[in-house]
DORO-858387 format. One line per 3 residues: their letters; for each residue x, y, z of N, C-alpha, C. Coordinates in nm, 2 decimals. Example, Ala and Ser with C-alpha at 12.3 -4.5 7.8 and 13.67 -1.06 7.14 Angstrom:
! DORO-858387
as) 1.32 -0.57 0.78 1.23 -0.45 0.78 1.32 -0.33 0.78; 1.28 -0.22 0.71 1.37 -0.11 0.71 1.29 0.00 0.79
***
This chain:
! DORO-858387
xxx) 9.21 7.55 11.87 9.26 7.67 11.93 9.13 7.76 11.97; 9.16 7.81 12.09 9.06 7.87 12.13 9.05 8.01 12.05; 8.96 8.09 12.04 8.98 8.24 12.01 9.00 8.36 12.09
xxx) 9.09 8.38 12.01 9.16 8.54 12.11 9.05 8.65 12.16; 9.15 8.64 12.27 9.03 8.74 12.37 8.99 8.90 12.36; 9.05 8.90 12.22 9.04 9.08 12.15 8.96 9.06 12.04
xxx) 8.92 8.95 12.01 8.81 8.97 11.88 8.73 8.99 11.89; 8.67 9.09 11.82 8.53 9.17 11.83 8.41 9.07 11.72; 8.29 9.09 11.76 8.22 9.06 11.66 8.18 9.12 11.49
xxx) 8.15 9.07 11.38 8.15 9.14 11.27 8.03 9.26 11.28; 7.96 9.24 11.37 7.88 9.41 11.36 7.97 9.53 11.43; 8.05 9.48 11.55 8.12 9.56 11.60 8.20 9.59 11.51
xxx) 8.27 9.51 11.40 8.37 9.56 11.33 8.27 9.66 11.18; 8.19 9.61 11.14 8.13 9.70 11.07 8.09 9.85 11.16; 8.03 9.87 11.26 8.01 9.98 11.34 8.11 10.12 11.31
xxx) 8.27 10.04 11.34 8.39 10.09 11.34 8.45 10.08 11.26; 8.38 10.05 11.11 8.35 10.07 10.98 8.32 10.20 10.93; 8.19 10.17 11.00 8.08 10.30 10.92 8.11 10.43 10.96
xxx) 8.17 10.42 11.11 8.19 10.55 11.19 8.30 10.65 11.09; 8.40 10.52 11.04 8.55 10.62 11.00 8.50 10.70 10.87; 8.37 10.59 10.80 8.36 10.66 10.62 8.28 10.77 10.71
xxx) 8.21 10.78 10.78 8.10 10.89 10.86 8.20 11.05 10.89; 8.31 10.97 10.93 8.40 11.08 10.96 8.54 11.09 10.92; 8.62 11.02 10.97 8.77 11.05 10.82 8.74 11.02 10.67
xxx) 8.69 10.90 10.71 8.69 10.90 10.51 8.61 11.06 10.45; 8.53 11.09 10.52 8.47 11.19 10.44 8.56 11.35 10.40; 8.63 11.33 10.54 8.71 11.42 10.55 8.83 11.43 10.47
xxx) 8.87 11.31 10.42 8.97 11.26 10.38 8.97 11.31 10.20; 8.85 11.25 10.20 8.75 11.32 10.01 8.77 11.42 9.98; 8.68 11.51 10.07 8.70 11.64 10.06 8.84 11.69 10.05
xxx) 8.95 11.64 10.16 9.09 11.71 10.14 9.14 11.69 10.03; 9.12 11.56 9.97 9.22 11.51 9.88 9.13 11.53 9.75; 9.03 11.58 9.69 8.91 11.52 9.63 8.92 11.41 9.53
xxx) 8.96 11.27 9.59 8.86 11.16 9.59 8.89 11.08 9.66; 8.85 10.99 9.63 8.80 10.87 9.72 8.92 10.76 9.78; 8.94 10.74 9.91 9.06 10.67 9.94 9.07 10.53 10.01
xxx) 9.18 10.47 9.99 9.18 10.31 10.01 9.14 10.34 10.15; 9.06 10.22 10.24 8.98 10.22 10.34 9.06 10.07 10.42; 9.09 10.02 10.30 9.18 9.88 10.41 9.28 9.84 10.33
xxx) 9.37 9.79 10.41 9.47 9.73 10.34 9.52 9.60 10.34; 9.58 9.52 10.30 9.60 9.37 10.33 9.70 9.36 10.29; 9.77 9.23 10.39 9.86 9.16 10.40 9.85 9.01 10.40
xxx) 9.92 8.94 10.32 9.87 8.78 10.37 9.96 8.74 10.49; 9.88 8.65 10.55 9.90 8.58 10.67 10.10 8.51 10.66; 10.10 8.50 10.56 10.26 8.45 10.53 10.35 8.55 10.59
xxx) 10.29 8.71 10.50 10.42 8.83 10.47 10.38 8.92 10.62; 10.28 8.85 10.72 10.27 8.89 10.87 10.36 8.81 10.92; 10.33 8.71 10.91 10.42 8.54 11.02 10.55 8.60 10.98
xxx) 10.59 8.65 10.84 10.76 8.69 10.77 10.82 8.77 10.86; 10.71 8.90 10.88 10.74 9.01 11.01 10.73 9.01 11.14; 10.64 8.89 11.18 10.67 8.89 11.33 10.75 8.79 11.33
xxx) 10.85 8.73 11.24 10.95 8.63 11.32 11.06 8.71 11.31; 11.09 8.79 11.21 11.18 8.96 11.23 11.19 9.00 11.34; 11.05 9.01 11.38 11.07 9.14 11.47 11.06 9.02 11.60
xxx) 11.06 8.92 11.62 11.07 8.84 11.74 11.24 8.81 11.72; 11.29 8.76 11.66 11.44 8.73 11.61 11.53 8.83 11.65; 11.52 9.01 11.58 11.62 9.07 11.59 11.58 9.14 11.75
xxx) 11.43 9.15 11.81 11.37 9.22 11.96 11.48 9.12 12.04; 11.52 8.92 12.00 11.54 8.86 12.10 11.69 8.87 12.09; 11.75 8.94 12.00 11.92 8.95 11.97 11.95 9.05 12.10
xxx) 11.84 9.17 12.11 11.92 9.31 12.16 11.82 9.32 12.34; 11.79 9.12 12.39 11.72 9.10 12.47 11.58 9.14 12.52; 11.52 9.19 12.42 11.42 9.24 12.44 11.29 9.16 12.44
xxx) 11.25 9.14 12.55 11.14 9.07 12.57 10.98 9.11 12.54; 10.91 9.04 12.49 10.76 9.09 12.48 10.74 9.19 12.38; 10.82 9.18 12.29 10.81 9.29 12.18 10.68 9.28 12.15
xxx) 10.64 9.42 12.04 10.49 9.47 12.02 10.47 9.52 11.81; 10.39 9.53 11.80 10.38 9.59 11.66 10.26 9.68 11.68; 10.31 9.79 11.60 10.23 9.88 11.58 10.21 9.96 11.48
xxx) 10.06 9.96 11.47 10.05 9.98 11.31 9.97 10.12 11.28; 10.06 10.20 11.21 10.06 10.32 11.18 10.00 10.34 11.03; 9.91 10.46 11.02 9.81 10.50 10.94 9.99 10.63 10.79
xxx) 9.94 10.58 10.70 10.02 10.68 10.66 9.95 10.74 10.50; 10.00 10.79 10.42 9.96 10.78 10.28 10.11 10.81 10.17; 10.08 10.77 10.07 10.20 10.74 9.97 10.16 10.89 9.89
xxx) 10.30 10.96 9.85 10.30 11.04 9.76 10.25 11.07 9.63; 10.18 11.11 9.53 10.09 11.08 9.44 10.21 11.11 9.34; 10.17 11.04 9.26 10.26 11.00 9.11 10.23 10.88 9.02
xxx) 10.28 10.86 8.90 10.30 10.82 8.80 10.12 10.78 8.81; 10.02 10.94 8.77 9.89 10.95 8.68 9.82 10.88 8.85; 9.86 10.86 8.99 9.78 10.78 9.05 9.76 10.91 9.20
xxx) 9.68 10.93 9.26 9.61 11.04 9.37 9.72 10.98 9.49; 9.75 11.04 9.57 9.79 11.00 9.73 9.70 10.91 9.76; 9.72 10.81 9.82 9.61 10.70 9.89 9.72 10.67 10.04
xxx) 9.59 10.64 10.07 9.63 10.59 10.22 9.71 10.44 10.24; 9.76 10.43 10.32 9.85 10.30 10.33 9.85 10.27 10.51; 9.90 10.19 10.53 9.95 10.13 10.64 10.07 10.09 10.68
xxx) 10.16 10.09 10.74 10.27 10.05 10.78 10.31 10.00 10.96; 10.37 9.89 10.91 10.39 9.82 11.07 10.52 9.83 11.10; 10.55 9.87 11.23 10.65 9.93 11.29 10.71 9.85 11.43
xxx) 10.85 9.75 11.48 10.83 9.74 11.56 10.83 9.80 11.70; 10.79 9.72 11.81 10.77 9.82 11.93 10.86 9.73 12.03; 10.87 9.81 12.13 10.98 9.76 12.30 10.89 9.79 12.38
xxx) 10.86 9.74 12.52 10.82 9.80 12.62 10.89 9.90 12.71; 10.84 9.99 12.73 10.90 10.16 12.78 10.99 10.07 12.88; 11.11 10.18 12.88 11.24 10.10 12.99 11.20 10.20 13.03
xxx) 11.15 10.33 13.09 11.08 10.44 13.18 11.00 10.43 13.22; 10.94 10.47 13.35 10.83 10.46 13.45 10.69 10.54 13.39; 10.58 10.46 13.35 10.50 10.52 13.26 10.38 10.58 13.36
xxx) 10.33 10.71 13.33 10.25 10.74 13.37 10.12 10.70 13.37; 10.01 10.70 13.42 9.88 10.67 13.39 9.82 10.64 13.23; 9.83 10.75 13.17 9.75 10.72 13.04 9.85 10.72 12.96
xxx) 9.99 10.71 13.02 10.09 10.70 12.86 10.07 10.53 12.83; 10.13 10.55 12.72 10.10 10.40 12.67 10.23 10.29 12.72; 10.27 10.15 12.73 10.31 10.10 12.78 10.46 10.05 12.67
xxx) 10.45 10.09 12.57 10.58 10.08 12.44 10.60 10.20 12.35; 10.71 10.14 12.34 10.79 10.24 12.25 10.82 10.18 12.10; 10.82 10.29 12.03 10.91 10.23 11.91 11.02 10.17 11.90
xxx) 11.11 10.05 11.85 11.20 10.02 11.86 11.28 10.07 11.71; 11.31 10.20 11.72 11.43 10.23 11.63 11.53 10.10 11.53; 11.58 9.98 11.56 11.62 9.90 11.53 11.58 9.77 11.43
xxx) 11.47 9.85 11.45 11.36 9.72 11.36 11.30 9.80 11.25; 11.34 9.76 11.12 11.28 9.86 11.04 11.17 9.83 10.98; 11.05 9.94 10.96 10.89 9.91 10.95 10.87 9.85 10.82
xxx) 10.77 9.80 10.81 10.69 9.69 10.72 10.57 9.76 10.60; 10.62 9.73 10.49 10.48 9.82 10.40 10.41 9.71 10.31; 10.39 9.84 10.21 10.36 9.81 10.09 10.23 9.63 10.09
xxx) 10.16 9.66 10.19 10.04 9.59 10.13 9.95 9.62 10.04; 9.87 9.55 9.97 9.70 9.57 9.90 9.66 9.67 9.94; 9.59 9.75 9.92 9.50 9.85 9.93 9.38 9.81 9.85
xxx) 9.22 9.80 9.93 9.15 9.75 9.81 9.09 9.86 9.75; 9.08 9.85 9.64 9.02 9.99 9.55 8.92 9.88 9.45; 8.83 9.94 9.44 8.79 10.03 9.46 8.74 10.03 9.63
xxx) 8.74 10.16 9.70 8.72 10.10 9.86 8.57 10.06 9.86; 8.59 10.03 9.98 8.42 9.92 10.01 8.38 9.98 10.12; 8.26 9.89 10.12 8.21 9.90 10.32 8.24 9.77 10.36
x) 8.26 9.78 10.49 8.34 9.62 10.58 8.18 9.55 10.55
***
């Protein structure tokens, strides 16, 4: 298999590492005062689980080329543990509207319900 034409190199991805602790994560400290999960993970299984979901129920209601999109969120703090950040994947449709220049080309697909509760690594790291 060849490699996909969106992968970046690991310095690029460290770069766009160091920039977020440079700037949200720090921001993030100070709001919350401490320190917050920086990535999250999913195994390759409980991904393949959700895109055949979201390919299965996108191909019931004919929707072609479906999309995922992955939304930044944080969990409510309780039982002795701080708010931490999370991730959640959401399915997408391509806009049935005439899109403007810089709007983006999908929508949320209301119908597909979003995806959580991965790993968070803590303590956080640097990429």
């Amino acid at each position: 298999m060849e490699k996909p034409k969106k992968c970046i190199s690991r310095q690029e991805a460290k770069d766009l590492q160091s920039r977020w602790w440079k700037t949200r994560g720090k921001a993030i400290e100070r709001s919350e005062k401490h320190k917050d999960v920086c990535a999250v993970k999913f195994s390759v299984a409980e991904l393949e689980e959700y895109l055949k979901y979201v390919k299965e129920k996108s191909g019931e209601k004919g929707i072609e080329d479906p999309g995922v999109c992955i939304w930044m969120g944080s969990y409510a703090p309780g039982n002795g543990k701080p708010s931490l950040s999370t991730v959640f994947l959401s399915a997408t449709k391509p806009k049935s509207e005439k899109i403007e220049e810089e709007e983006s080309d999908f929508e949320d697909n209301p119908e597909i319900e979003p995806y959580n509760t991965g790993a968070g690594l803590w303590p956080p790291g640097v990429y």
